[in-house]
N, C-alpha and C positions, 0 to 999 in steps of 0.2 A: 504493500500500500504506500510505505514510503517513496518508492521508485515510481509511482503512476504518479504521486503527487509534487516529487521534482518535476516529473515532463510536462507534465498540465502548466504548474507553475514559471517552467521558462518560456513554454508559447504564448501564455496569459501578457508577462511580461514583454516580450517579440514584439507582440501585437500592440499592446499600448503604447510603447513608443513607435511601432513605425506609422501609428493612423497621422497625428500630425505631425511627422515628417513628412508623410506623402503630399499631405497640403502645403507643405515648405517649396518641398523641391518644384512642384507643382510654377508656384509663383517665382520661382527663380527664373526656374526654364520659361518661361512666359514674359521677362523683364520684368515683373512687379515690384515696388518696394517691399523690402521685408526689414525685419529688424535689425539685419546688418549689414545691412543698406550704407550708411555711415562711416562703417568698418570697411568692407568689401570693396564697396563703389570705387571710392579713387584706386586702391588699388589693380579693376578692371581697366578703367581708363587707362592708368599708365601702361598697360600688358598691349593694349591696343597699341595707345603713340607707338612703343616701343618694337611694336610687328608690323606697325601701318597698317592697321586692319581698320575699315571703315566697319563699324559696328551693323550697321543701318543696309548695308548692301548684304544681298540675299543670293543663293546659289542655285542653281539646275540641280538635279541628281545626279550628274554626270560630273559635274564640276564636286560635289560634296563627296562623291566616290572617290575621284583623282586626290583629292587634298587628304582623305584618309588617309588611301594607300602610302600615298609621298609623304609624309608626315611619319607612318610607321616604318616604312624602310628608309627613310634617315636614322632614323630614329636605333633601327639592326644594326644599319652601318656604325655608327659612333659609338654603340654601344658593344658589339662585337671590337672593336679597337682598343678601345678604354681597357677592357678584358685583355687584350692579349698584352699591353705595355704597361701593364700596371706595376709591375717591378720597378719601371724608371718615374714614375706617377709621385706624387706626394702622398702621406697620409696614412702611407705602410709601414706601422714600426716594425710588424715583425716581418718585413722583407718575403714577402711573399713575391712568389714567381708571377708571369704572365700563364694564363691557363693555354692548354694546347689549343689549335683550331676547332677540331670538332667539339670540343666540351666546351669552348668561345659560343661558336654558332649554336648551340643546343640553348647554354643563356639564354642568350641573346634571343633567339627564336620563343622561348619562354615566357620571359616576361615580356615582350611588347605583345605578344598576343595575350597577355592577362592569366596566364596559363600556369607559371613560377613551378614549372617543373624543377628539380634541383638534384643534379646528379653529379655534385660534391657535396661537402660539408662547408657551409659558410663561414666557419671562425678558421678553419684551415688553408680556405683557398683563396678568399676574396679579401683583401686590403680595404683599410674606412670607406676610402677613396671609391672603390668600385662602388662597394654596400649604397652609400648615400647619393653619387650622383649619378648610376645606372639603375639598381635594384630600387631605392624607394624613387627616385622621380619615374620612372615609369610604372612602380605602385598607383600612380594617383594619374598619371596622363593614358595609360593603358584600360584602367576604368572608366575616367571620364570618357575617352573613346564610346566605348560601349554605351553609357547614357544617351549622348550624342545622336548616337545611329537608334536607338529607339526613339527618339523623342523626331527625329526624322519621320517617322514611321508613324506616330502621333499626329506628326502636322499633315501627314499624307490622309488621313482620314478625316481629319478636320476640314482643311481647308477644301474650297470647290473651281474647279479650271483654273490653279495656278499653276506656273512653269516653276518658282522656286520654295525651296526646302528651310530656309535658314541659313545662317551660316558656319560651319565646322566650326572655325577658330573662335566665333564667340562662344559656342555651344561648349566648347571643350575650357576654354577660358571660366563660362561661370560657373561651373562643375566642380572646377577645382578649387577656385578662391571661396564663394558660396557653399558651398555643400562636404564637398572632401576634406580642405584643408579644417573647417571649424570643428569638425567631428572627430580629423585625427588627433588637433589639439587637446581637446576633452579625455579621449580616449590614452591620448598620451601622457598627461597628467595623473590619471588615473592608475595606470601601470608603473609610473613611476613612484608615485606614493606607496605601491605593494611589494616597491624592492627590485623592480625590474632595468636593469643597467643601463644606463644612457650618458657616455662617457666616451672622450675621444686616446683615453689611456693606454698604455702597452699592457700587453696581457701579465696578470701575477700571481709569482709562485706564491702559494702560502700552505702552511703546514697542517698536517692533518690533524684530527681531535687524535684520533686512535691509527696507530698504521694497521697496513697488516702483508702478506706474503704473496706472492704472485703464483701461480701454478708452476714455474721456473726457479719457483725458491729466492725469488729478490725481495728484498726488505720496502714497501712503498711507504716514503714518510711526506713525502710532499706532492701540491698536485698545482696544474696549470689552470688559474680562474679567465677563461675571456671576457677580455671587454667589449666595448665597442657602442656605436651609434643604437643601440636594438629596441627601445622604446618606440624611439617614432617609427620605425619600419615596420616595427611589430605594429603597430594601432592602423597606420592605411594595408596592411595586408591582409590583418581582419578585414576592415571596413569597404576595404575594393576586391572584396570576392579574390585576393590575390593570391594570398597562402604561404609565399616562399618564407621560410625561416632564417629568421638570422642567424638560429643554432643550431646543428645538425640535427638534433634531433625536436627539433621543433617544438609545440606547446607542450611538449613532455617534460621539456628541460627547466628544471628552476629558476633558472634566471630570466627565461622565457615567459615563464607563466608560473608564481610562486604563493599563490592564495589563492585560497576559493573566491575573493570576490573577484582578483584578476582572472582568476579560468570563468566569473562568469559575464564579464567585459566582453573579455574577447569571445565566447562562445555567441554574446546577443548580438556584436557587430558582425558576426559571419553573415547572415539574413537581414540584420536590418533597413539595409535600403534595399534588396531586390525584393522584400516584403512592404517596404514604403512604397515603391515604384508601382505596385498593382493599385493601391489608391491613388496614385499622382496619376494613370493612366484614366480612370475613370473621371476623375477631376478637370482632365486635360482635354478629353470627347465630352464632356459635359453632360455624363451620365455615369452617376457614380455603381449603379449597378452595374454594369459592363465591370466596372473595377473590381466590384464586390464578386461574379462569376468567378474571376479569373484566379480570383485568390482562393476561394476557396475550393478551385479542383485541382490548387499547385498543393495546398493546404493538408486536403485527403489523403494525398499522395506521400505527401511527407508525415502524417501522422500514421498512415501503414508504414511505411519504413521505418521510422521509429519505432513503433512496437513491435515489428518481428527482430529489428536487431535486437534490442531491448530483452525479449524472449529469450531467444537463444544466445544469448552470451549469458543471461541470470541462470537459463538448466543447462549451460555447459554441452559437457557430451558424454555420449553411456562412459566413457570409459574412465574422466575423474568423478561422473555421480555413483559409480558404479562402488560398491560395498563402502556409500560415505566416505570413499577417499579424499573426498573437498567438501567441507562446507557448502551446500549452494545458499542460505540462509543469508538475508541481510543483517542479522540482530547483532548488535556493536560488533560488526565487523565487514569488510567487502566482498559478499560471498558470488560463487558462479564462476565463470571462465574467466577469471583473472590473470591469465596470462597476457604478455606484454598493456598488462595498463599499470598508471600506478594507483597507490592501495589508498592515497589522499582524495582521487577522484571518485573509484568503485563504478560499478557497472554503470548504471542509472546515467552520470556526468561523462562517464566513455561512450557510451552507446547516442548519447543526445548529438554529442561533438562529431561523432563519424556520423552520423545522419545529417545536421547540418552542416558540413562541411563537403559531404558528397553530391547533395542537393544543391547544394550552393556548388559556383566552379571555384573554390575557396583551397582548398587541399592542404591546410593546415592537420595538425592531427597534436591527440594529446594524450593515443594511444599507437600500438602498431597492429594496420588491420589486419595484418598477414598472421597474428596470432588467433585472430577472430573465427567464430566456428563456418564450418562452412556456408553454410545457408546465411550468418549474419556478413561475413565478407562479401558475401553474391549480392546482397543488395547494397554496399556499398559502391559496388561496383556495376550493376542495373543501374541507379539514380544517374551516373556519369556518364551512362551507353546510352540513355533515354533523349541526351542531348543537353543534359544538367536543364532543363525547363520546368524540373519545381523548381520554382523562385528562381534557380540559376545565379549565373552572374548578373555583377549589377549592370541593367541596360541588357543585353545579352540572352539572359535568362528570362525577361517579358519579349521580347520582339520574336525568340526560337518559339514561348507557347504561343501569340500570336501568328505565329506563320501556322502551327498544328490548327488554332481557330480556324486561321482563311482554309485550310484543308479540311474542319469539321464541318461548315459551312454549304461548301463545294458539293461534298458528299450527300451531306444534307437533301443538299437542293435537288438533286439529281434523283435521290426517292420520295420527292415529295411531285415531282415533276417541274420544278420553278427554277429560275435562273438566282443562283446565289447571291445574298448582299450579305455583306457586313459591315455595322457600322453606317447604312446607308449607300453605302458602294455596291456598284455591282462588281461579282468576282470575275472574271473571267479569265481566256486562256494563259494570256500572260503571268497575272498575278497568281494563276497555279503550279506556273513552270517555274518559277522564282520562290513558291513557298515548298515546293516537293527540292529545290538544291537546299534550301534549308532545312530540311526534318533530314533531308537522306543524307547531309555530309559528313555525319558525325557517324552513322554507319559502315558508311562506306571507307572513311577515313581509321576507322577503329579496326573493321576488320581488312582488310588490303594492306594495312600494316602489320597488324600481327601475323596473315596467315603470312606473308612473306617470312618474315622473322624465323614460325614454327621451322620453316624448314630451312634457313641460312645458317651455314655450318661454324659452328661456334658459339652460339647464342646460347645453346644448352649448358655451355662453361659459368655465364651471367647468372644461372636462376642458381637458387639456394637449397631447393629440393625438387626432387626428383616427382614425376607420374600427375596424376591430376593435379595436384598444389602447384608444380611446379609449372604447367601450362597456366593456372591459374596468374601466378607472381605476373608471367608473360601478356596476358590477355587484361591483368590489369593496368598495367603500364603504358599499354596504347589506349588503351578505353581511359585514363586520368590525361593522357596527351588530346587524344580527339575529344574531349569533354572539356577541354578548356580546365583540365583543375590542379594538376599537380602534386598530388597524394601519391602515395606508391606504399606496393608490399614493402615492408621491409625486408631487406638481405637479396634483392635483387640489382644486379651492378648491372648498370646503363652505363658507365663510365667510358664505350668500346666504339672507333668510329661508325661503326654501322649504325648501333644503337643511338650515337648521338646525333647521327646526320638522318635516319630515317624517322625518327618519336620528331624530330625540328621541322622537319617537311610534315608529317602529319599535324602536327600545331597548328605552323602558320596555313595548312590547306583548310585548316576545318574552320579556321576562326574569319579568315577574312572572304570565305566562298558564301558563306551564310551572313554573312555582313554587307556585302555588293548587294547579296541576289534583297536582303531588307532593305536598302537605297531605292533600289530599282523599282522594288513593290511599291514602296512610296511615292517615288516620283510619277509612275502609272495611276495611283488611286489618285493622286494632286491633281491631276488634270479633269477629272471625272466630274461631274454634279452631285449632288445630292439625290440620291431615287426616293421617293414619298415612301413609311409606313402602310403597309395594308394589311388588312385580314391575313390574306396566304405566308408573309412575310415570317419568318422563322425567328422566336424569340432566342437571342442570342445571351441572356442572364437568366433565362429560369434553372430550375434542376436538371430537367432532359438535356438543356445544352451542355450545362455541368458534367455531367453524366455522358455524352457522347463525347465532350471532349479530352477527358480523361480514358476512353475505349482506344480513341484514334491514337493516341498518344503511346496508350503499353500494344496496341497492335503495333505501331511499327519499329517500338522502341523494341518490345519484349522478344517477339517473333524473330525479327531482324538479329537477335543475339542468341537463342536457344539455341541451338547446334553448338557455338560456342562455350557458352553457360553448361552445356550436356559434358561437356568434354573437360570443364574446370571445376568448379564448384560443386555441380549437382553432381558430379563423380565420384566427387568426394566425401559428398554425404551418402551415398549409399554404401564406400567403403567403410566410411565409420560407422554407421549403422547395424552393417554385415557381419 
């Protein structure tokens, strides 16, 4: 009972703070004044003088695609660079080398697509210097991106027979100074007061309370504490759906995340704006039921997921319930499949985190799912093959269920005999050929990668174990690359040029192929009129839309992976079962 009344209680919480955010962001992206308006404002201005961007002049969808794309591959360019000289760079006391090319471009590929796969260790590989003006400025410009391109998509429904969208660089401008930056402050404040590092110091030795002996017979009496920038990178990785860690092992690590009330900061900012976003979306068509649908079939979705992890990580598996070899009992203690989480969290706070974090394209982690039982690792790993569209990323994660709507829609219409609208649009060919690149690229990207992989010789060296598990470790690692999220089994090395160079191609294919084709959808609905409400007209917020949209969603999310899922996870539970 305890464990059902944490989860109730953090969505309770979610929810209350993201309803007026969504009215914030709302009025942001809108130009409104808001209350930091005062704050904000000149600092907008000056980003403008300073890029020469007339605020006021408004773009094509052609032109709003082109300034993406160029904007993000500058953006690979300087930031693959920065990586490879950072040796000769300022900033690195402890003389860290430049990283090889492919584990360069795998970054690099990473974090501009919002993705923060991470296949090093971040206190060992990355210099201050890289961490603060690679890893967190594209925390927050890689995000705002993705608002950006939804709110694109917003104006495409709104608006009637125009040719322009907005404009990129303001959209990405007050995303960050309005919305991102006040939040990571907050958020970074808050970490810091719970002990969480934020310091440009050389890393230091300090002595242990107690030594003790290695399996080699050495005596350990001192250990290496790192420092570094990790607050504020830690607070927008949360909050921009980004994930990457500042410390190898992520929100497991104490300095990372070292009290319950920081694991539950950062666990609310995982979802909290791609949970604000479905009310800013309703706000923004100026029907907040449209907003209210949306959320609650990302909603459903994610409170099944939550309780089968939830489930089975609490009854473990026959073989530690088996003759009371483990506790599974919560009573003053953290009982159940407690392997790789720690014992300060317990199930309930592990099982929540891998849930929103896999829903979200967040990839943070503050357990290791690869200890996870099988069935509970399969849906962390379903939520990110689905196209992360509960909640998703932020921007990213409403535009992919949006594009599944224009496809529930479509469907729709064709058994009822009527030509599809949504939103007052009519849907037609185009705008279906542009929302099927978007539900199918994170498929097609997930598996054309790994099946390549299964059989490129050497790859089998990379996994950690052997037979189901270990296709599993394989088939999650492209499904967290083509999900936009970044999590990974543990003990699987990606560290290998294949691996770096094919997971970096699968990234940036999945991330910016379903970002054009929502441009495109927009710029197509912008030109359209308004079609009148009628009788035949297909309620797009009651429970049946609910309800079909969430069908179309595990049809091609779930189907499209079963043969794979057959071969990893479900394999594995019937060996443990057996």
């Amino acid at each position: 009972m305890e464990a059902i009344l944490q989860y109730v209680l953090y969505l309770l919480i979610l929810v209350a703070l993201a309803i007026p955010l969504g009215g914030y962001i709302a009025k942001v992206m809108k130009g409104d004044k808001v209350f930091l308006s005062c704050i904000c404002r000149p600092c907008e201005r000056l980003i403008y003088k300073v890029l020469r961007v007339d605020e006021k002049e408004e773009m094509t969808w052609k032109k709003y695609a082109l300034s993406t794309v160029l904007f993000s591959g500058i953006g690979l360019v300087i930031f693959f660079a920065i990586e490879m000289l950072q040796q000769i760079l300022p900033l690195n006391p402890e003389k860290l080398p430049g990283l090889s090319w492919h584990l360069a471009f795998n970054t690099a590929a990473s974090f501009v697509t919002n993705t923060n796969w991470q296949a090093y260790s971040g206190e060992s590989a990355l210099s201050y210097f890289t961490q603060a003006t690679c890893l967190t400025v594209w925390n927050f410009v890689s995000a705002a991106t993705g608002i950006a391109v939804l709110f694109v998509l917003i104006r495409g429904f709104v608006r009637k027979k125009a040719d322009t969208l907005g404009s990129f660089w303001v959209d990405l401008t007050r995303t960050v100074v309005y919305i991102l930056l006040p939040l990571s402050v907050v958020v970074t404040l808050v970490l810091v007061s719970q002990g969480v590092v934020q310091n440009l110091k050389p890393y230091e030795t300090v002595s242990l309370v107690e030594s003790f002996e290695t399996e080699e017979g050495t005596e350990v009496t001192e250990q290496t504490v790192p420092m570094g920038p990790a607050a504020s990178q830690i607070a927008i990785k949360q909050l921009g759906t980004n994930g990457g860690g500042f410390f190898g092992v992520n929100s497991a690590f104490p300095l990372e995340n070292p009290t319950p009330l920081s694991n539950l900061f950062e666990m609310l900012s995982i979802l909290l704006i791609p949970v604000s976003l479905c009310f800013t979306f309703g706000k923004a068509v100026k029907d907040k039921r449209q907003g209210y649908a949306i959320f609650v079939a990302m909603a459903i979705m994610l409170v099944a997921a939550l309780g089968i992890i939830g489930y089975n990580e609490q009854q473990a598996t026959p073989q530690l319930s088996a003759g009371d070899q483990v506790n599974l009992t919560t009573v003053d203690q953290a009982g159940g499949n407690m392997e790789g989480k720690e014992t300060r969290f317990g199930i309930a706070t592990s099982a929540t985190w891998a849930a929103f974090t896999t829903a979200a394209s967040n990839g943070s982690v503050n357990s290791m799912h690869d200890s996870y039982t099988p069935i509970g690792g399969m849906i962390t790993m379903l939520q990110m093959q689905l196209g992360e569209v509960i909640f998703g990323g932020v921007g990213c994660g409403l535009y992919g269920m949006l594009a599944f709507a224009i496809m529930t829609v479509f469907i729709a219409g064709l058994m009822v005999g009527r030509t599809p609208e949504y939103l007052g649009k009519k849907i037609e060919p185009f705008e279906m050929k542009m929302a099927v690149l978007v539900c199918l690229a994170t498929p097609v990207g997930i598996l054309v990668g790994s099946g390549i992989a299964a059989v490129w010789p050497g790859v089998a060296d990379s996994l950690n174990n052997a037979g189901a598990h270990g296709f599993a470790e394989m088939l999650y690692a492209y499904s967290s690359a083509g999900g936009n999220n970044g999590s990974a089994f543990a003990g699987f090395n990606a560290n290998t040029p294949f691996l770096n160079v094919t997971i970096g191609l699968v990234m940036l294919f999945v991330r910016f192929l379903p970002m054009l084709a929502t441009i495109a959808i927009a710029g197509s609905l912008a030109k359209k009129k308004t079609v009148a409400t009628s009788a035949g007209t297909l309620s797009t917020c009651n429970g049946m839309f609910v309800f079909l949209l969430i069908f179309i969603v595990l049809l091609i999310g779930a189907l499209s992976f079963l043969p794979a899922l057959a071969l990893g996870p479900i394999a594995e539970f019937f060996q443990m079962i057996g």
